[in-house]
C-alpha positions as a printed Julia matrix, in Angstrom:
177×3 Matrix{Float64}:
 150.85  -49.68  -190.0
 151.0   -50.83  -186.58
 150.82  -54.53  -185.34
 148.3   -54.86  -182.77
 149.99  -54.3   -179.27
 152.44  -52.08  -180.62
 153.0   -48.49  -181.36
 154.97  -47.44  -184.37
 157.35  -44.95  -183.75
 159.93  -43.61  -186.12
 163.63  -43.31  -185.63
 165.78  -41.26  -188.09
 169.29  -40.4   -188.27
 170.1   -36.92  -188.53
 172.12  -35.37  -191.56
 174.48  -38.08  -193.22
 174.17  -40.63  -190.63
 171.54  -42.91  -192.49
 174.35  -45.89  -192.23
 173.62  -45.66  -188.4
 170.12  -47.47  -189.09
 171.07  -51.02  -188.7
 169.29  -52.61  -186.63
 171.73  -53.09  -183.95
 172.35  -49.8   -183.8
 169.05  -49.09  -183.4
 168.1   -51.17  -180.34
 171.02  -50.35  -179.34
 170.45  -46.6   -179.33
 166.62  -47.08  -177.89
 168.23  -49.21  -174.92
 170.61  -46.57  -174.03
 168.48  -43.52  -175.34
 164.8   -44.32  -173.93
 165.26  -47.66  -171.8
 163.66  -49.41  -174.57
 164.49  -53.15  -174.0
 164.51  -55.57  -177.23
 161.95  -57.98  -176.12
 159.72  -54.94  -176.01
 160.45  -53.97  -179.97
 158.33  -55.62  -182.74
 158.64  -55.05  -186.73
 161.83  -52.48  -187.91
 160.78  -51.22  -191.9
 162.67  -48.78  -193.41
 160.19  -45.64  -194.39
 163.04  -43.86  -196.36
 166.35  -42.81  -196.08
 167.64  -42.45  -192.67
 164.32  -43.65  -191.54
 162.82  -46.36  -190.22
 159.6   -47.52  -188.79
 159.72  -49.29  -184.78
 157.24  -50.94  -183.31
 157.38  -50.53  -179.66
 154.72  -52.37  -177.31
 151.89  -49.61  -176.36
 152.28  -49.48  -172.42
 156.5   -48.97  -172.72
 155.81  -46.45  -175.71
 152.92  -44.57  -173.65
 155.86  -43.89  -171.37
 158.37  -42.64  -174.42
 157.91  -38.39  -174.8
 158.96  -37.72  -178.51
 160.81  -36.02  -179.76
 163.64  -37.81  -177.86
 167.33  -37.56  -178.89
 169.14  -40.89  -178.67
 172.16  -40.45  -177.94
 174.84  -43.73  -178.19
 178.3   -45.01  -179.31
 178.71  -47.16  -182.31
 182.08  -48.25  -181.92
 183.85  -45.91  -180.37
 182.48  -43.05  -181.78
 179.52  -41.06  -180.25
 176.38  -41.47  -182.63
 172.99  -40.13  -182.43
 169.35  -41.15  -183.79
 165.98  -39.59  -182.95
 162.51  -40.92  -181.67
 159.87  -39.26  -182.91
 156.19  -39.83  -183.16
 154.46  -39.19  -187.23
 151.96  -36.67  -185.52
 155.61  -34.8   -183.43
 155.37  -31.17  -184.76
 157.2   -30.18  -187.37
 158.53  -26.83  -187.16
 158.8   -24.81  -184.15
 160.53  -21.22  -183.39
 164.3   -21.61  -183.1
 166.98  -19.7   -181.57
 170.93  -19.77  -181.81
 173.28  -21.18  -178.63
 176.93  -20.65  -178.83
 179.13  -23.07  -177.41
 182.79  -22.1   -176.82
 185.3   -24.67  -175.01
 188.82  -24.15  -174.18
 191.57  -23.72  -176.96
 193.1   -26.96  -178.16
 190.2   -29.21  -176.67
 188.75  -30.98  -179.83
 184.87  -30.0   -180.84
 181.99  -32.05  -179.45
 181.14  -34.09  -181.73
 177.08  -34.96  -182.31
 176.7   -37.86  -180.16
 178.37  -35.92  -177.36
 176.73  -32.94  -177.64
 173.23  -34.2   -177.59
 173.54  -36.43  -174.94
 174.79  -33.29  -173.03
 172.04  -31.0   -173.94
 169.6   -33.64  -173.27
 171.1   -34.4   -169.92
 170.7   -30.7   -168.79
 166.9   -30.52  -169.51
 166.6   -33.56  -167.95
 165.55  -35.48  -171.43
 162.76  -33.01  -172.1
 164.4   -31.53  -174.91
 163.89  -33.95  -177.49
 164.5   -34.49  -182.02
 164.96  -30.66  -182.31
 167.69  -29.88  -179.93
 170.23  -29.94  -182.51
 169.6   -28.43  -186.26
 172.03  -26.76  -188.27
 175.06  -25.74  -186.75
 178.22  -23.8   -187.84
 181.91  -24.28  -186.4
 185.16  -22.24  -185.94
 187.92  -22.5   -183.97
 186.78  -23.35  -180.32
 183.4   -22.38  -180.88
 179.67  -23.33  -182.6
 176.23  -21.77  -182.97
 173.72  -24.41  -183.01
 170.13  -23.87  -183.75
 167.78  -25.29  -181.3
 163.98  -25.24  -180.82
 162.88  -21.53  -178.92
 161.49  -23.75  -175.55
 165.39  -24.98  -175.16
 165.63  -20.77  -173.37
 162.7   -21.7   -170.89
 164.28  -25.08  -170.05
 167.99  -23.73  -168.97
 169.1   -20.38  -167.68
 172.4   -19.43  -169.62
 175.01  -19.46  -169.39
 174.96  -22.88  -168.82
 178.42  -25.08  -168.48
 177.6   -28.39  -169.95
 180.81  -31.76  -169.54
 181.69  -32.95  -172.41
 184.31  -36.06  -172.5
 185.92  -33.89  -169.49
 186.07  -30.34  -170.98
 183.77  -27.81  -169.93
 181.56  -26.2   -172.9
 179.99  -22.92  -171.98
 176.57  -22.47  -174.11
 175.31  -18.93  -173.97
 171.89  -17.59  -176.39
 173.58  -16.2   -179.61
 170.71  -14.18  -180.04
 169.88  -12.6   -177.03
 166.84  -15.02  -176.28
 165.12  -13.97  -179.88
 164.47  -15.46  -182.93
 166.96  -15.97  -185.81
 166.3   -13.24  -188.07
């Protein structure tokens, strides 16, 4: 499907944020996300819901590693897409963080977070960082892809719009059961 020159990439919004794939917002989110300059973009088709189809010119997207979180702000709330490549792995072993912040401090929301966790891998962590996730009063578990543990030593203090989040490993380092 690609146009010669380009690389098709895909860029999906995560859970119910398929109205985040306009394309604005998506060159806006590659620009700030992966350096990804418009002149450097081709064809946008949507694939599906929440997904859409990029071309990006072959030497800039040789230099893209997928999966890539995207983290941006649409408006002036904190939104995030993901890069990912069709042949990106699907499934991977994942393992449970818990994130605690001080009392009264609202939650990090999606936007935030990734950009956080992708900051303190140093972008390596990419699409999978964040999956399913479950909140309570000052704290989350998130489930994130088992190679997250060999990227960070915990616990790890991530800065989040000025608070300080403390991630440790919910699980001990193993695998949800």
């Amino acid at each position: 499907m690609s146009t010669p020159g380009f690389e098709t990439l895909l860029v999906e919004a995560p859970g119910a944020g398929a109205g985040l794939l306009a394309p604005g917002s998506i060159l806006r989110a590659l620009a700030l996300g992966a350096g990804v300059r418009a002149e450097e973009v081709g064809l946008l088709i949507p694939v599906g819901r929440g997904r859409v189809a990029v071309d990006v010119g072959v030497q800039r997207a040789a230099g893209l590693s997928t999966p890539r979180l995207l983290p941006f702000t649409e408006g002036a709330s904190p939104a995030l897409l993901v890069l990912r490549r069709e042949d990106d792995p699907a499934e991977e072993d994942r393992v449970w963080l818990e994130l605690r912040w001080p009392a009264g401090t609202p939650r990090p929301g999606p936007g935030a977070l990734g950009a956080a966790l992708s900051a303190a891998t140093g972008g390596s962590i990419g699409a999978e960082a964040i999956g399913a996730s479950f909140c309570g009063d000052g704290w989350m578990q998130l489930e994130v892809p088992e190679r997250f543990l060999l990227a960070l030593e915990f616990p790890l203090e991530l800065s989040i719009r000025g608070a300080t989040v403390t991630a440790t490993t919910a699980t001990g380092g193993k695998k949800k059961p």
